[in-house]
C-alpha positions as CSV (number, residue, x, y, z in Angstrom):
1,X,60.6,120.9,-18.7
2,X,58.6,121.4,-15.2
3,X,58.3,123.9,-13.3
4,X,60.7,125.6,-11.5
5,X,58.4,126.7,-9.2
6,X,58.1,123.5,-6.7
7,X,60.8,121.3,-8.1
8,X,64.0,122.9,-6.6
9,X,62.7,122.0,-2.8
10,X,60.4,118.8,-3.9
11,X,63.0,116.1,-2.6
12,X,64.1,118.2,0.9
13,X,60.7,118.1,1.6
14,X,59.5,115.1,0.7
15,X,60.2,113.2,3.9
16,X,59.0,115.6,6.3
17,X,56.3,113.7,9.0
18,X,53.1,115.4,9.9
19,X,52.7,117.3,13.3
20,X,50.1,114.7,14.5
21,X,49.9,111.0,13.3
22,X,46.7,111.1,11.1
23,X,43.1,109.8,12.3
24,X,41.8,107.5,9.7
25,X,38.3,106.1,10.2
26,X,36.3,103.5,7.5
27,X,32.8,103.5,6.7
28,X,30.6,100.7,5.3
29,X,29.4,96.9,5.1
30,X,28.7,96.6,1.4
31,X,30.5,94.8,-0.8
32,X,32.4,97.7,-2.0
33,X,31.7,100.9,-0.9
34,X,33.5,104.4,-2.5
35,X,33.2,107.6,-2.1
36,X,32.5,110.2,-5.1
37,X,32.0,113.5,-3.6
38,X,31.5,115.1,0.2
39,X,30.8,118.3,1.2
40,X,32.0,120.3,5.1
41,X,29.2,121.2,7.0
42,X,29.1,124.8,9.1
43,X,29.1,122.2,12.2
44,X,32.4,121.0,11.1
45,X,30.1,117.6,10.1
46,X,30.7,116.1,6.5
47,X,28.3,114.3,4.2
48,X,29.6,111.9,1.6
49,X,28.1,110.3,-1.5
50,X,29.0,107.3,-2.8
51,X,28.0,104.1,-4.2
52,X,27.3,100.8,-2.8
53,X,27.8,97.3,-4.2
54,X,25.1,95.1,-3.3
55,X,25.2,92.4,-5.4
56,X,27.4,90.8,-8.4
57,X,25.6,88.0,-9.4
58,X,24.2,87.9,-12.3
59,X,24.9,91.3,-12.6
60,X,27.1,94.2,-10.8
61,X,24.2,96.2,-8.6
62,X,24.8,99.2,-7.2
63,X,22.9,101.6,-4.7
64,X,23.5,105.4,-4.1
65,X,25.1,106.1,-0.9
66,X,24.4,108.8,1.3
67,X,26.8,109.3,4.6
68,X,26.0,112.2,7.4
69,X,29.0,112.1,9.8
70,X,29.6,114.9,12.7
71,X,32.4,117.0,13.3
72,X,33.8,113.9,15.6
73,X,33.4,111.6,12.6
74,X,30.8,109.8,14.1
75,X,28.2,108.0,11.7
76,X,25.1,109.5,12.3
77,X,23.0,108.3,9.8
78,X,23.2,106.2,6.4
79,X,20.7,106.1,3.1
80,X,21.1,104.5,0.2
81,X,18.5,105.2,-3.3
82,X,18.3,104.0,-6.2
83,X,15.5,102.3,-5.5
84,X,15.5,98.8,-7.8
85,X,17.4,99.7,-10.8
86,X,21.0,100.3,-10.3
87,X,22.7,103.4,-9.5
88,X,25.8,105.1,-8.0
89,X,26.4,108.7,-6.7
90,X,28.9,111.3,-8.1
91,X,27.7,114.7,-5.9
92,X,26.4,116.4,-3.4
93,X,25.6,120.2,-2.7
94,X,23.5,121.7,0.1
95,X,20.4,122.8,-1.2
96,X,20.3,126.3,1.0
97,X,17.5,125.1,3.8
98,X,19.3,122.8,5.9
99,X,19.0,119.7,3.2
100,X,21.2,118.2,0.4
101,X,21.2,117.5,-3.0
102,X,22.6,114.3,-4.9
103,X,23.4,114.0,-8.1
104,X,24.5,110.4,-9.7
105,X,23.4,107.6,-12.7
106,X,20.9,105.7,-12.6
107,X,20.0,102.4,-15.3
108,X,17.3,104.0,-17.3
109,X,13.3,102.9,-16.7
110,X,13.9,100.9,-20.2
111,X,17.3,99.5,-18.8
112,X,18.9,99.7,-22.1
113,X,20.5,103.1,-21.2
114,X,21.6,105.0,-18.5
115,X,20.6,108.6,-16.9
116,X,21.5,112.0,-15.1
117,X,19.8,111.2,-11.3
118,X,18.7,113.9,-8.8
119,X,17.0,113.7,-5.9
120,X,16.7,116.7,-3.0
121,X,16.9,115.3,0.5
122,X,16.2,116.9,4.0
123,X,18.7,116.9,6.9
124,X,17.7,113.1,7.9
125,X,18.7,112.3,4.3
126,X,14.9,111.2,3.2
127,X,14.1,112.0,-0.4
128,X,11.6,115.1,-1.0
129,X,12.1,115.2,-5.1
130,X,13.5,112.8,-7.6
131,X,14.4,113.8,-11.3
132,X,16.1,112.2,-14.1
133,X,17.9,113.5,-17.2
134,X,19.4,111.9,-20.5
135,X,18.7,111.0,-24.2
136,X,19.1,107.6,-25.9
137,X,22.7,107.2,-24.8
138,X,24.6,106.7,-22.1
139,X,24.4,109.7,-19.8
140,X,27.0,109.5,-16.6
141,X,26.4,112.5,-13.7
142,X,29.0,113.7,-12.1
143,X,29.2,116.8,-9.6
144,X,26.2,119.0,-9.0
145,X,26.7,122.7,-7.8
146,X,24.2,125.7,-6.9
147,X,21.3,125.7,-4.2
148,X,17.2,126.1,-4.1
149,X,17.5,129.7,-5.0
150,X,19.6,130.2,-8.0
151,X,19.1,126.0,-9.1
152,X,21.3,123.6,-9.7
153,X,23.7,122.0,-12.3
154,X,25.2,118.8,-13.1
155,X,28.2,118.2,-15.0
156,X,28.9,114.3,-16.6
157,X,29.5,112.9,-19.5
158,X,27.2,110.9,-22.4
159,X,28.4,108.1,-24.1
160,X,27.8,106.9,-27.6
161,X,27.9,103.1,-27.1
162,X,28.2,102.6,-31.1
163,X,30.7,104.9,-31.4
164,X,33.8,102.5,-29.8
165,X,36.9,103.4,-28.7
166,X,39.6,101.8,-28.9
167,X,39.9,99.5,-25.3
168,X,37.0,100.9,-23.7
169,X,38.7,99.3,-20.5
170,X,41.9,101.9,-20.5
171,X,43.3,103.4,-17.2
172,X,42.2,106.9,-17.4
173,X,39.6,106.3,-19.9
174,X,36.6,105.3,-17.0
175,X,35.9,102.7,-18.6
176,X,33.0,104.3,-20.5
177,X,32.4,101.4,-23.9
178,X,32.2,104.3,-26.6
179,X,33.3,107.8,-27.3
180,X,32.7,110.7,-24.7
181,X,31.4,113.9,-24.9
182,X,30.7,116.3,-21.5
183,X,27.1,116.5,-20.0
184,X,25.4,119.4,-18.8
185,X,22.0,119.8,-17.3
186,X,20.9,123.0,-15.9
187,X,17.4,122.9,-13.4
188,X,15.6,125.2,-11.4
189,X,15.6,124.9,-7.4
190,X,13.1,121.9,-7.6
191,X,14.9,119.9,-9.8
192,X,12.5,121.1,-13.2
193,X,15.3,120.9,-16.3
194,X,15.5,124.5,-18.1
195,X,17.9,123.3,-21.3
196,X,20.9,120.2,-21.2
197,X,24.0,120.2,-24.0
198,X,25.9,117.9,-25.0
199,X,29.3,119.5,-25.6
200,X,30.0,117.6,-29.5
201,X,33.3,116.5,-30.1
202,X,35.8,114.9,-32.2
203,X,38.2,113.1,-29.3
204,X,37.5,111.3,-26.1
205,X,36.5,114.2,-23.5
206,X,35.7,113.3,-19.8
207,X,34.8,115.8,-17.2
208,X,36.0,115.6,-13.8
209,X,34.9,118.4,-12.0
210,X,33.0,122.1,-12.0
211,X,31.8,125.0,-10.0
212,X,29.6,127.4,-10.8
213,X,29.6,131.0,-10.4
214,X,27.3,133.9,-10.7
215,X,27.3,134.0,-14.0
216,X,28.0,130.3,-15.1
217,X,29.9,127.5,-14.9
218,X,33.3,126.6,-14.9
219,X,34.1,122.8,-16.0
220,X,36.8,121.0,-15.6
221,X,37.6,118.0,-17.7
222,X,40.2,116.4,-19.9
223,X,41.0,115.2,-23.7
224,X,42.5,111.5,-23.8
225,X,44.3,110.8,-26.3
226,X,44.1,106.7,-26.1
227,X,45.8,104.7,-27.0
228,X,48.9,107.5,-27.1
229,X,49.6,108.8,-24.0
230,X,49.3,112.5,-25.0
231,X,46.3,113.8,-22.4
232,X,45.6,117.4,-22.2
233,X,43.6,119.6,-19.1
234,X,40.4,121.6,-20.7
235,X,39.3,124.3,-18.4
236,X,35.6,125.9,-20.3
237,X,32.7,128.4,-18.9
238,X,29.4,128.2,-19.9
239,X,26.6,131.4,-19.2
240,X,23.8,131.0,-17.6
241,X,22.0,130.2,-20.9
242,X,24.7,127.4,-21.7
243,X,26.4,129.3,-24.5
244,X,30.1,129.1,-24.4
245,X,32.1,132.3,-23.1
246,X,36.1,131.2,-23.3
247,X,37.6,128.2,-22.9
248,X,41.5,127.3,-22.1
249,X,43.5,124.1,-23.2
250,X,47.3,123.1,-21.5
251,X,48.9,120.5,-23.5
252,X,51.9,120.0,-21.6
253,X,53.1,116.8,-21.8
254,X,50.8,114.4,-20.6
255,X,48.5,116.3,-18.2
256,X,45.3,115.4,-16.6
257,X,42.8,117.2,-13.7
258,X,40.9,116.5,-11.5
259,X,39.7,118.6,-9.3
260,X,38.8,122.6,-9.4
261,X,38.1,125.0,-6.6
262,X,37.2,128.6,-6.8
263,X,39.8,130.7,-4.8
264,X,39.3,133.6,-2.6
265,X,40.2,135.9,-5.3
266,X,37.9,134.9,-7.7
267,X,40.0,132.7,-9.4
268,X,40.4,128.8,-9.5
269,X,43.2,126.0,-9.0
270,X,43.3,122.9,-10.5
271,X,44.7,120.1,-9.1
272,X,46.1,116.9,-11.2
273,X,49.1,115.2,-12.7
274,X,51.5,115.5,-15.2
275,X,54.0,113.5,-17.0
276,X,56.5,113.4,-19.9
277,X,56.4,109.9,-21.5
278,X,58.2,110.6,-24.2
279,X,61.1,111.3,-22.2
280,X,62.5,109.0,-19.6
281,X,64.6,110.7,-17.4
282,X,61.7,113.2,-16.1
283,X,59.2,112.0,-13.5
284,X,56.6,109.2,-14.1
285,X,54.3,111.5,-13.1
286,X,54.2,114.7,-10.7
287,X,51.6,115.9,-8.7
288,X,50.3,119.0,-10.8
289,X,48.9,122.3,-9.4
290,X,47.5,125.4,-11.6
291,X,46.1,129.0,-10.8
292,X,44.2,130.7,-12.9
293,X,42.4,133.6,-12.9
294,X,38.7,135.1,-13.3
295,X,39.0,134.5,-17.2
296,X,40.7,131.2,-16.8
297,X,44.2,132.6,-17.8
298,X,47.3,130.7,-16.1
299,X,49.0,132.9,-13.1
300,X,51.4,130.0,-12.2
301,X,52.0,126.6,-12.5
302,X,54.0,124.2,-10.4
303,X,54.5,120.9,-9.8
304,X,55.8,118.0,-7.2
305,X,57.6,114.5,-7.5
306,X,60.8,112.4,-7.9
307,X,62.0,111.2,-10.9
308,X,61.9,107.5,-10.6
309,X,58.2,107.8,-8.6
310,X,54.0,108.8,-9.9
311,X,52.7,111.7,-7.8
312,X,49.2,112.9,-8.1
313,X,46.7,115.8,-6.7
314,X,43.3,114.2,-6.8
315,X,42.1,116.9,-4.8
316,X,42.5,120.5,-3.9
317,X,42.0,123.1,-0.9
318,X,42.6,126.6,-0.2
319,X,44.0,127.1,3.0
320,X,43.0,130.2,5.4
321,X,46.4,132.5,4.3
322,X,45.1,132.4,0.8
323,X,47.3,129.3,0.5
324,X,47.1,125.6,-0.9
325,X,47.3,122.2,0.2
326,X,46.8,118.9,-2.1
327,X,46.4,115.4,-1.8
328,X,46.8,112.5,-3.5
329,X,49.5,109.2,-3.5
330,X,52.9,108.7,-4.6
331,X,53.9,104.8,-5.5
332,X,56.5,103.2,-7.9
333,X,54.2,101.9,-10.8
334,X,50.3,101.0,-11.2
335,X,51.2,97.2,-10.5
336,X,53.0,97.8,-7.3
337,X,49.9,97.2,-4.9
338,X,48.9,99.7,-2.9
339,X,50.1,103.5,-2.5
340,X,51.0,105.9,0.1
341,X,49.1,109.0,0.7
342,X,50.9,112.0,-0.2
343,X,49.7,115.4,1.4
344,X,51.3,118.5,0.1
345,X,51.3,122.6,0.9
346,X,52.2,125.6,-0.9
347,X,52.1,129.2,-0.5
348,X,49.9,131.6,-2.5
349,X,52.2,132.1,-5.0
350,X,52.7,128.1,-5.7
351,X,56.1,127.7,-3.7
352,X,56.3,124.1,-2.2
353,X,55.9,124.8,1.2
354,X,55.8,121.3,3.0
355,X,55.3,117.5,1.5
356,X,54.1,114.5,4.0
357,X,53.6,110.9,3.3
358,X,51.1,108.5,5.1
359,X,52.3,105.2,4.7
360,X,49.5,103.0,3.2
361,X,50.0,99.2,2.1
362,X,45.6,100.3,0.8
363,X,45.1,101.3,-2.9
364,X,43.9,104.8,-1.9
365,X,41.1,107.3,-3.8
366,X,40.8,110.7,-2.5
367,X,37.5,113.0,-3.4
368,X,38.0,116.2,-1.3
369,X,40.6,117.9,1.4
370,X,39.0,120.2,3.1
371,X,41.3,122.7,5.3
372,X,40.1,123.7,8.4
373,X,40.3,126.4,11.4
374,X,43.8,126.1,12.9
375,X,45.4,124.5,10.3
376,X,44.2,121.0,10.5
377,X,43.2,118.8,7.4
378,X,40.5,116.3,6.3
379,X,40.5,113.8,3.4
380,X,37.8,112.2,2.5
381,X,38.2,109.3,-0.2
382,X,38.1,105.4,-0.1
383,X,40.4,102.6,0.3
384,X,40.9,99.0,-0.4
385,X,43.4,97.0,1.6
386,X,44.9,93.6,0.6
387,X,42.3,90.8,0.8
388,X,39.5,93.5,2.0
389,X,36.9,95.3,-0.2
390,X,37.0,99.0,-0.4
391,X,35.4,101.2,1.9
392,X,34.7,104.8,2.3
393,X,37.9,106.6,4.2
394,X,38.1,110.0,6.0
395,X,41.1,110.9,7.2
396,X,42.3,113.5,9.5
397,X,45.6,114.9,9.9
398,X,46.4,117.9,13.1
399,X,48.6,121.6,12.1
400,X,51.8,121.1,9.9
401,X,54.4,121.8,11.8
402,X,55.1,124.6,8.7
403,X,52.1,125.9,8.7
404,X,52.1,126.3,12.6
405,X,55.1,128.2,12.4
């Protein structure tokens, strides 16, 4: 059953408006442009990285896409990479002296495969090392944590091609054509690989997120279970050295997530969704949030959502009382077009505190909330609206009225 933690006050909430209307603000002129990853600046500024579609005739091309904006969210200055073989962006982390790294995919030199990409950029955004990472198969980056001075890593995924699942097209699945197994490269502050892994394994594994710590890295990723709709949340630390150290499974229902923070007390929170299809009258799915400790043990669980409606936390931010806020969208079905944006709090101890909607006729994709100084938020994901292409979206909401209580 779900938590009792959240669900007693979900639907009182639910309705509740925001203190300000929210500031929403569109970047790009491609033909699609989406976001992946940003990281808040000390300035209040925020860079995003992306991908860019430039072309998709005779084949889908795709640039990395670099986005500096200032604490106004004013554009100030664009780069793409990627040079002439396509590529698309999954991270970024500062690099400790003033400059950024990228991490993404790139098509392989041979262009029969695809690799790890990273590249080191100054404050302008212009490249001052490249690097490149992968074997024979298909190697997918995904978020890069760490800095110059203790290096960096980079969490994705390799794909066997020959080794075919099911409908390689499946919601949830990424659309990867064979079997996945997590990715991880670990480099020294210039980029220089010291070992990779792939984590071996018998199902369909995807990672979603990490962070890294002084001993390690905590990743975040899930097992799909396609075509049964059975997903589990897999939450593993590696050492320094890549050897495993624990690793923690919830199979609880259907459960997927997607993004991990550490917390202030040396912890983490996960946020995601859950579901129940095996039982109708529970939710379609709920927005999910977990806490765990150091040693990636469970301190509480709870959830959000009605019934009859899909909830989801693609994204996750502690607030300055220790607490939590979440965002994601709420909608009927996946074929009802478009979704509105759901923003929830919740205390420390993972009591629903407040619950707002942003009504949105877009289909919405959120990357990050970052909580600022006096209680205000930011979301940075993309959107695409009916007849439009999508475009990166940052979106800025003033003080809940709860929260300014």
């Amino acid at each position: 059953m779900r938590s009792a933690i959240a669900i007693g006050v979900a639907l009182l909430v639910a309705a509740a408006a925001c203190t300000a209307s929210p500031q929403i603000t569109t970047y790009g002129n491609g033909l699609d442009d989406l976001a992946s990853d940003a990281l808040l600046l000390d300035d209040g500024g925020i860079v995003i990285v992306g991908e860019t579609i430039v072309a998709v005739e005779p084949d889908v091309v795709r640039h990395i896409l670099l986005l500096r904006l200032d604490a106004d969210g004013r554009l100030l200055w664009t780069q793409t990479y990627g040079g002439d073989r396509s590529s698309s962006g999954h991270g970024v982390s500062a690099d400790g002296s003033g400059g950024f790294v990228v991490s993404g995919t790139i098509r392989s030199e041979s262009g029969n495969d695809s690799d790890v990409y990273l590249s080191c950029v100054d404050s302008d955004g212009n490249e001052l090392w490249t690097r490149t990472f992968g074997t024979p198969l298909d190697e997918i980056g995904g978020r890069v944590t760490g800095c110059e001075s203790t290096g960096y890593w980079i969490v994705g995924n390799s794909v066997d091609p020959d080794d075919v699942v099911a409908d390689p097209g499946a919601a949830g699945y990424a659309g990867f054509a064979g079997r996945s197994s997590i990715y991880v490269v670990r480099t020294d502050g210039q980029g220089r690989e010291l070992w990779s892994r792939r984590i071996e394994s018998e199902v369909n594994t995807i990672a979603f997120s990490s962070v890294s710590t002084d001993d390690g890295i905590v990743i975040l990723s899930g097992i799909l279970h396609y075509p049964a709709n059975d997903n589990d949340i897999v939450l593993t630390k590696l050492s320094n050295d890549g050897d495993d150290v624990w690793s923690r499974t919830w199979t609880i229902g259907s459960a997927l997530g997607y993004s991990i923070i550490s917390t202030s007390d040396g912890g983490y929170a996960i946020s995601g969704l859950r579901s129940f299809p095996g039982d109708p009258a529970l939710a379609k799915s709920d927005l999910l949030l977990i806490k765990v400790d150091a040693n990636g043990d469970e301190t509480w669980l709870a959830t959000h959502g009605a019934p009859s409606l899909m909830e989801t936390g693609d994204a996750v931010a502690e607030t300055m009382d220790g607490g939590f806020v979440t965002c994601g969208w709420q909608t009927p079905d996946l074929f009802t077009p478009g979704d509105d944006i759901l923003v929830a709090g919740f205390d420390r101890f993972g009591a629903l505190l407040w619950a707002d909607l942003i009504p949105s006729s877009a289909h919405n994709l959120h990357v990050r909330i970052f909580s600022l100084l006096g209680g205000a938020h930011v979301i940075v994901g993309s959107a695409r609206r009916p007849g439009q292409s999508f475009r990166i979206q940052v979106i800025r909401i003033g003080p809940h009225s709860a929260d300014a209580a």
